[in-house]
N, C-alpha and C positions, 0 to 999 in steps of 0.2 A: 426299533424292531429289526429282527433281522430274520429276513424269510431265505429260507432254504430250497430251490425246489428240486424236484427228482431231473430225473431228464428230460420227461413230457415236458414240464411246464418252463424249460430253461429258456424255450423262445421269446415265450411269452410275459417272462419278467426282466429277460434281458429291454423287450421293447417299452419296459417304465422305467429304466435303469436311469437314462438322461430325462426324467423330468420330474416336475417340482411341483405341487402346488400352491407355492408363494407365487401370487401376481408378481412382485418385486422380484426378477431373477435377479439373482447378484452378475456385477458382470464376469465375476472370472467363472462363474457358473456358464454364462452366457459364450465366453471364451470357448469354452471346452464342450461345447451343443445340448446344452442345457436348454430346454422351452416351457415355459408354463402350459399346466394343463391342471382345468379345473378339476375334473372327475378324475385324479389320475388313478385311484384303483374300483370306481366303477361297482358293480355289485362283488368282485371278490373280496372285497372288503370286509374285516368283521373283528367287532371289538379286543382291545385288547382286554387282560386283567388288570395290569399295574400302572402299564405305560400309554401315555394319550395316542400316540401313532397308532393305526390297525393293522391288524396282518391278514394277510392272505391264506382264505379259509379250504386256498387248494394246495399250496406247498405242504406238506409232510413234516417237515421240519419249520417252525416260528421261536425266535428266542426272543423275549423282553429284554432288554439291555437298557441299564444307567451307562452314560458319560463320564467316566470317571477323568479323562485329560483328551486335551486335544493336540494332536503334532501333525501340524501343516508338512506336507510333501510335497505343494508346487513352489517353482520357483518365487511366486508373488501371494505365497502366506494363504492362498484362497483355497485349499485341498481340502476345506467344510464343507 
């Protein structure tokens, strides 16, 4: 899922940016201030059509997106 928001909302998706709701954070998750958080998007949450993740029913912009390849960016292969 990839949510877009205008600029109202840029605060406020920037503050779910670093969290996760896997209990397991990964550590180089954990490295880079990654936390678990259970509810991490709470009631703005709302279903997608294609893709299991939800999106956010106040961003403007929601794009469903497949994974087609994955290219690590941190030095220790963790930039998932």
């Amino acid at each position: 899922m990839l949510n877009l928001p205008s600029v109202r909302e840029v605060d406020a998706v920037d503050r779910l940016a670093r969290t996760t709701g896997t209990a397991a954070v990964p550590e180089s998750k954990l490295r880079r201030g990654y936390r678990y958080e259970a509810d991490k998007f709470g009631v703005a949450a709302v279903p997608s059509s294609t893709v299991a993740p939800p999106r956010v029913a106040e961003c403007p912009v929601a794009m469903e997106t497949v994974v087609e390849a994955i290219h690590p960016v941190a030095a220790d292969g963790g930039g998932r």
